[in-house]
C-alpha positions in Angstrom: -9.1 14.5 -12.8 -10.2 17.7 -11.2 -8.6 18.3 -7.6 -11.8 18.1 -5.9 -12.5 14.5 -6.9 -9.3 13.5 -4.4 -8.3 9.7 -3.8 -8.1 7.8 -0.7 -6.7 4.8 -0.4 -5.3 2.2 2.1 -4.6 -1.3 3.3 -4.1 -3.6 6.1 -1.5 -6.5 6.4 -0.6 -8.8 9.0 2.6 -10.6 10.3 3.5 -12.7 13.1 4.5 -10.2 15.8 2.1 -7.1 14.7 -0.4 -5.6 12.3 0.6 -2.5 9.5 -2.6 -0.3 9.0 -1.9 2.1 5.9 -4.2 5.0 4.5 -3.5 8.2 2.1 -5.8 11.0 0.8 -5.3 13.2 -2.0 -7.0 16.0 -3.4 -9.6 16.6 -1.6 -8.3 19.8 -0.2 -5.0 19.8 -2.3 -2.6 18.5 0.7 -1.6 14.9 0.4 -1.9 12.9 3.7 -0.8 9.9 5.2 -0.8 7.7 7.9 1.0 4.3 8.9 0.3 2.7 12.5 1.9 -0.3 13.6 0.0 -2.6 15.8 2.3 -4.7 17.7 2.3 -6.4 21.6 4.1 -3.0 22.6 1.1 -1.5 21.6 -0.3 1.0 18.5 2.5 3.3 17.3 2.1 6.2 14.2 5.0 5.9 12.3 5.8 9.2 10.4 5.5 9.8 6.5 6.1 12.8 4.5 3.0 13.9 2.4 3.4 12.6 -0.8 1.6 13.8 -4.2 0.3 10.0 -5.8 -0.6 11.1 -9.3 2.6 12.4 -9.2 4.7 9.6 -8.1 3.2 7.0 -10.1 3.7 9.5 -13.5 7.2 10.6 -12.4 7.6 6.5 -12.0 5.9 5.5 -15.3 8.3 8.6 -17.2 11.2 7.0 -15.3 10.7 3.8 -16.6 9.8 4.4 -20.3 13.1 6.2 -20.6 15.1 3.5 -18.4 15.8 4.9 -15.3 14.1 2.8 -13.0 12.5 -0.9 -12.8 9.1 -1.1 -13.1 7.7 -1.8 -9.8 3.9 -1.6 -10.9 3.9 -4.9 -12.9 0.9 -7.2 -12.4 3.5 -9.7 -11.9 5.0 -8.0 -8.4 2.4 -9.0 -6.5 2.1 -12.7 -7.3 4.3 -13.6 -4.2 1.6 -11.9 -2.1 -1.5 -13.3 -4.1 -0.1 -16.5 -3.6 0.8 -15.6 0.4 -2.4 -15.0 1.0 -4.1 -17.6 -1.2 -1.8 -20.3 1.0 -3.2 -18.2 4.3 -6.4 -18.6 2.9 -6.3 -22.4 2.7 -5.0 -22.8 6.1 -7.6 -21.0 7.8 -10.4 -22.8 5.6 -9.0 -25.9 4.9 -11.8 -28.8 5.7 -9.9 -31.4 9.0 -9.5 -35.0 8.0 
C-alpha cells in the first residue's frame, strides 16, 4: 500500500478504577505515532510509547511465527475471552428486570 494511504487506528476499554483510550497513525507522513491516555479518579494521564512501524510489526510477527519463533498472537481465537467479556457486559447492562 502506497505510504500516502497511512492507517489510523484505535480503541477504548474500560475497567473498574479507569478508562485506557488508545490511537496510532501510520503513513500518512511516514512517522508512526501513538498515543495511550489513562483516565482514572487521579485524573487523565499520557503514558509514553515509542513510535512503532505496524505493517512492520505485524510481518516481522507473521515471519516469526511461520518459522517458529514466536506464538501466534493474532489468532481469531485470542480474543474470545474479550468477545465474551463484553457480550456478559452487554447482558448486564440490557438485561430486561423481573
Amino acid at each position: 500500500m502506497p505510504m500516502s494511504w497511512g492507517a489510523r487506528g484505535g480503541f477504548t476499554a474500560t475497567f473498574e478504577h479507569g478508562v485506557l483510550d488508545a490511537t496510532s497513525t501510520m503513513g500518512f507522513d511516514g512517522k508512526p505515532s501513538g498515543t495511550v491516555i489513562a483516565y482514572t479518579p487521579d485524573g487523565p494521564r499520557e503514558l509514553q510509547l515509542s513510535p512503532s512501524d505496524q505493517y512492520t510489526a505485524m510481518i516481522e510477527h507473521v515471519m516469526d511465527v511461520l518459522h517458529g519463533r514466536a506464538e501466534n498472537q493474532i489468532a481469531p481465537d485470542s480474543v474470545l475471552d474479550a468477545l465474551q467479556l463484553t457480550l456478559d457486559i452487554e447482558h448486564k447492562v440490557n438485561a430486561t428486570p423481573r
